[in-house]
C-alpha positions in Angstrom: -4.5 -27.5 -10.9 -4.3 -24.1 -9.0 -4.5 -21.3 -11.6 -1.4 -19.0 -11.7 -0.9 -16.4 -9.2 -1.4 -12.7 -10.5 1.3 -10.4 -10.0 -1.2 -7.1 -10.0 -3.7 -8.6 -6.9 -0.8 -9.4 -4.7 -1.9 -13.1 -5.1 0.6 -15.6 -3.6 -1.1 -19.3 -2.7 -0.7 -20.5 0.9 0.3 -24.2 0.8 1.1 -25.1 4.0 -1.1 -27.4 5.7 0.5 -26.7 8.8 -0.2 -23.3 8.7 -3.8 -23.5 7.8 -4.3 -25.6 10.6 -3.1 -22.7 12.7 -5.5 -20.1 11.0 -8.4 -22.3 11.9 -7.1 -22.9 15.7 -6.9 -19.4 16.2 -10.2 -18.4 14.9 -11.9 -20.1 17.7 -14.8 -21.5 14.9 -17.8 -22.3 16.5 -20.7 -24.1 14.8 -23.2 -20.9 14.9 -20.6 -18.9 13.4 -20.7 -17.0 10.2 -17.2 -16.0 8.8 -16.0 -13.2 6.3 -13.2 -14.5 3.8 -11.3 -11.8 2.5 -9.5 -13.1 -1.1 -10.1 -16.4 -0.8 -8.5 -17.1 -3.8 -8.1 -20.8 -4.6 -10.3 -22.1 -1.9 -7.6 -23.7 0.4 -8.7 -21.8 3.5 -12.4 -21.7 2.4 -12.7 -25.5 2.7 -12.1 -25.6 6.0 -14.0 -22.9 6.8 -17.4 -24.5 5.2 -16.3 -27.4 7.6 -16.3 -25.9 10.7 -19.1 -23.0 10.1 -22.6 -22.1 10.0 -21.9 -19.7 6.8 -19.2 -18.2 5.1 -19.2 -15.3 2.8 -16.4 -14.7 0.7 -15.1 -11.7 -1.0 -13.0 -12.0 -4.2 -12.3 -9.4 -6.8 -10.5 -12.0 -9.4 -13.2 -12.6 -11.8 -11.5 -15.9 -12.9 -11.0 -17.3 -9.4 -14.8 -16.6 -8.6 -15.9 -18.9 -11.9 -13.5 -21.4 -9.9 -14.5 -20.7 -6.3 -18.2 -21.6 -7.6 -17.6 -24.4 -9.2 -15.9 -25.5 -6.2 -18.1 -24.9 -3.5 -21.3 -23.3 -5.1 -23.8 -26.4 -4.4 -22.6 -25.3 -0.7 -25.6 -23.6 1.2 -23.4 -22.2 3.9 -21.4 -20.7 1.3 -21.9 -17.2 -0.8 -19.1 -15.3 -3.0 -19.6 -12.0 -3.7 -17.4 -10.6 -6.8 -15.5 -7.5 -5.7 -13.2 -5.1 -4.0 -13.7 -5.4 -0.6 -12.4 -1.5 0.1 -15.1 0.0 -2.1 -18.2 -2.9 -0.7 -21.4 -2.2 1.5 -21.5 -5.6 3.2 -24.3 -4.9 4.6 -26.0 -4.1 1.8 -25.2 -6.6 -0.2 -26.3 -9.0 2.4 -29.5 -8.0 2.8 -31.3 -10.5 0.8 -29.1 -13.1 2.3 -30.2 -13.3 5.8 -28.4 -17.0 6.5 -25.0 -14.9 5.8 -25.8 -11.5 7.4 -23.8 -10.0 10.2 -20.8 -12.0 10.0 -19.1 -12.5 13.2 -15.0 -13.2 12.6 -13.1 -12.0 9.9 -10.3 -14.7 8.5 -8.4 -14.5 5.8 -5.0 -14.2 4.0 -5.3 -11.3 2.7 -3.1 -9.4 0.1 -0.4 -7.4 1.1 -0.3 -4.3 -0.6 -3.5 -3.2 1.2 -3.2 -4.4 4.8 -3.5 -1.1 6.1 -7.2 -0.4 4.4 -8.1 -3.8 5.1 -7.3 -3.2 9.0 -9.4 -0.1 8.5 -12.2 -1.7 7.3 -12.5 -4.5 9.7 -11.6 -2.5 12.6 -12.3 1.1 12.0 -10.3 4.1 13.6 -9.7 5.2 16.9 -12.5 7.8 16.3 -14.9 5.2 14.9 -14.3 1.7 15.3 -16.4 -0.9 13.4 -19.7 -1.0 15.0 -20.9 -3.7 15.8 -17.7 -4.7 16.6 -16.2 -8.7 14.9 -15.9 -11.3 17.9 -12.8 -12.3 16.2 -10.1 -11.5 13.5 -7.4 -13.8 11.9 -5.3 -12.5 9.5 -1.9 -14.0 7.6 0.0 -10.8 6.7 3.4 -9.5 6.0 5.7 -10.4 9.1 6.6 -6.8 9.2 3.3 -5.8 10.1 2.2 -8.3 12.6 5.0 -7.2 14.5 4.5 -3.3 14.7 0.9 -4.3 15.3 1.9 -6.4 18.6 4.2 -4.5 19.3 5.0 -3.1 22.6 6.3 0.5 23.5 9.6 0.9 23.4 10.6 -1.4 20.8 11.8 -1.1 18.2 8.8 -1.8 16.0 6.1 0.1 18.5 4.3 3.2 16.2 1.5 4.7 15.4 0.3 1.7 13.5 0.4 0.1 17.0 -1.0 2.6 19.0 -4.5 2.7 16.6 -4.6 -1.1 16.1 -4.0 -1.8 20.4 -6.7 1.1 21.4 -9.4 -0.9 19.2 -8.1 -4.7 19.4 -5.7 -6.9 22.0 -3.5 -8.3 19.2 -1.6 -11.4 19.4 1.2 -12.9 16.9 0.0 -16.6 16.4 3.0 -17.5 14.5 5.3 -16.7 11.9 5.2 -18.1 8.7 8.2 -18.8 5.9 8.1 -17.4 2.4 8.1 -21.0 1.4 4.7 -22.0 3.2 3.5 -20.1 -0.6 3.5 -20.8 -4.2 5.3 -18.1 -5.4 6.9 -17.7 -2.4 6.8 -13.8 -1.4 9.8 -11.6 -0.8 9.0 -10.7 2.6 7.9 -13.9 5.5 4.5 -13.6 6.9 2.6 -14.0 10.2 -0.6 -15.0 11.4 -2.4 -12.5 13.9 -5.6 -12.5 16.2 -7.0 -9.5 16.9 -10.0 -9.6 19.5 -11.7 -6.1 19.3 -12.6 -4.4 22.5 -13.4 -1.5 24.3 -9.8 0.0 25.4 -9.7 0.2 29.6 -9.6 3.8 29.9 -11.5 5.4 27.4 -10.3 8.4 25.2 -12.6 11.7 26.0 -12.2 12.3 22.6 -11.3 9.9 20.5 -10.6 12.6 17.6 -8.3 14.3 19.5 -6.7 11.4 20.4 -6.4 10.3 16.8 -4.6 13.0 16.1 -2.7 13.3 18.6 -1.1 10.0 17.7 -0.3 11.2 13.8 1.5 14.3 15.1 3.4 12.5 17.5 4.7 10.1 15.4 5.1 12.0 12.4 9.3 12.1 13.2 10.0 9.3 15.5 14.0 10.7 15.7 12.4 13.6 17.5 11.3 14.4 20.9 7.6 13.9 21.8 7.3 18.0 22.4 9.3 19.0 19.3 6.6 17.0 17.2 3.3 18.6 19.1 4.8 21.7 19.3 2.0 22.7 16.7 -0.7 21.7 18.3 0.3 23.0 21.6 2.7 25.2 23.9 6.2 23.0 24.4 6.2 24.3 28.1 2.6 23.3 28.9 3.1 19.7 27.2 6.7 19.2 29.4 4.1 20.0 33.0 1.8 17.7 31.4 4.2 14.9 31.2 5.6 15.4 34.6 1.9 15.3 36.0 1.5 11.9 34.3 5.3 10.7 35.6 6.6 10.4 31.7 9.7 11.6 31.3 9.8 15.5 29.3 12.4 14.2 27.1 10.1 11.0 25.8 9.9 10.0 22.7 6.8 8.9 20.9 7.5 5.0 21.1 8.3 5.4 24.6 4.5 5.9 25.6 2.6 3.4 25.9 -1.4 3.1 24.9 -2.6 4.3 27.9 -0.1 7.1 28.1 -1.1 8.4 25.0 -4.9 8.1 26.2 -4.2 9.7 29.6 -2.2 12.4 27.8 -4.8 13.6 25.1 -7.5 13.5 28.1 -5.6 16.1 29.8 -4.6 18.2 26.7 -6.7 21.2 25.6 -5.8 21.3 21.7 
């Protein structure tokens, strides 16, 4: 019997066979690969993980589901739990005397809501620095919401600064959606399952920190005209001769710009 979901670690059980099925097709799994499970929770994903693996480590903060997770798979040698929040862990570190499990190479998980954004942070870094070395792969079941402003493309509704950061590291790509039902409790919001495949964006940013912030400011009032944000950082004449150089409209909005506009645009600005 599944032990009940906690309210306070975003827990919510995936039940959906059909789904899983789709995690594990768009992870790609290879026999030489070593995976990083993020809340693995009851062990649903995690089984079929071990199956199609060389090694998988698996993070869990829940004390009570890690006494469960090793009684489940802990005779496993392709399988290691470490207890913890994985925000605040050195995986590296505390892989070290674990060389089978070092270095993981793809990152799949359903992971908890309420702290998708550190979690994308953490497996993918910032614009400024991006995880190095960089995960082959990364699967992630996550709010519906978020998938979309992640795939997002300019213009839309849903394109933002969340996009812009995610698309300058990774190509994403929405796998599929997924009904509040597919869990046990079922979540308030639906869900979707996302690939990210990090990369080195075409046209490089001169300075990635610029560009970083560039992309804050920008966004910081989406109602408002691109210029009307930067104004602070720089001269609302010498941003609209900027924009005409580069054949984007003065009057753009933020959204409007898409990822390589925004890189082309912070290599010619002097802020």
């Amino acid at each position: 019997m599944a032990p009940r979901p906690r309210k306070r670690f975003g827990q919510h059980w995936l039940r959906s066979e059909k789904v899983l099925a789709e995690i594990i097709k768009a992870a790609k799994l290879q026999p030489s690969d070593r995976v990083l499970e993020i809340g693995p929770g009851t062990g649903i994903l995690t089984r079929r993980l071990l199956a199609e693996s060389q090694a998988v480590v698996a993070v869990e903060l829940d004390r009570d589901l890690c006494k469960k997770l090793v009684k489940s798979f802990g005779s496993r040698e392709n399988f290691l739990l470490l207890q913890g929040d994985i925000l605040n862990l050195d995986l590296d570190t505390q892989l070290t005397d674990f060389p089978a499990f070092q270095k993981p190479n793809k990152v799949v998980a359903n992971i908890p809501y309420n702290i998708t954004g550190p979690i994308l942070e953490k497996v993918l870094g910032k614009i400024a620095q991006p995880v190095t070395p960089a995960y082959d792969l990364i699967v992630l079941l996550i709010q519906q919401e978020v998938a979309e402003r992640i795939c997002a493309d300019p213009s839309s509704k849903t394109f933002g600064a969340l996009s812009v950061r995610v698309q300058y590291i990774a190509e994403p790509e929405l796998i599929c959606n997924v009904p509040a039902k597919a869990f046990y409790p079922p979540p308030k919001v639906d869900s979707a399952v996302v690939r990210l495949s990090p990369r080195n964006f075409p046209i490089p940013a001169a300075n990635p920190k610029q560009l970083e912030k560039l992309v804050k400011v920008g966004f910081a009032n989406k109602r408002k005209m691109l210029r009307n944000n930067l104004k602070g950082l720089t001269d609302s004449e010498i941003l609209s001769q900027l924009l005409e150089q580069l054949e984007i409209n003065p009057q753009v909005r933020a959204e409007n710009l898409s990822v390589r506009d925004w890189v082309n645009l912070s290599n010619k600005l002097k802020i």
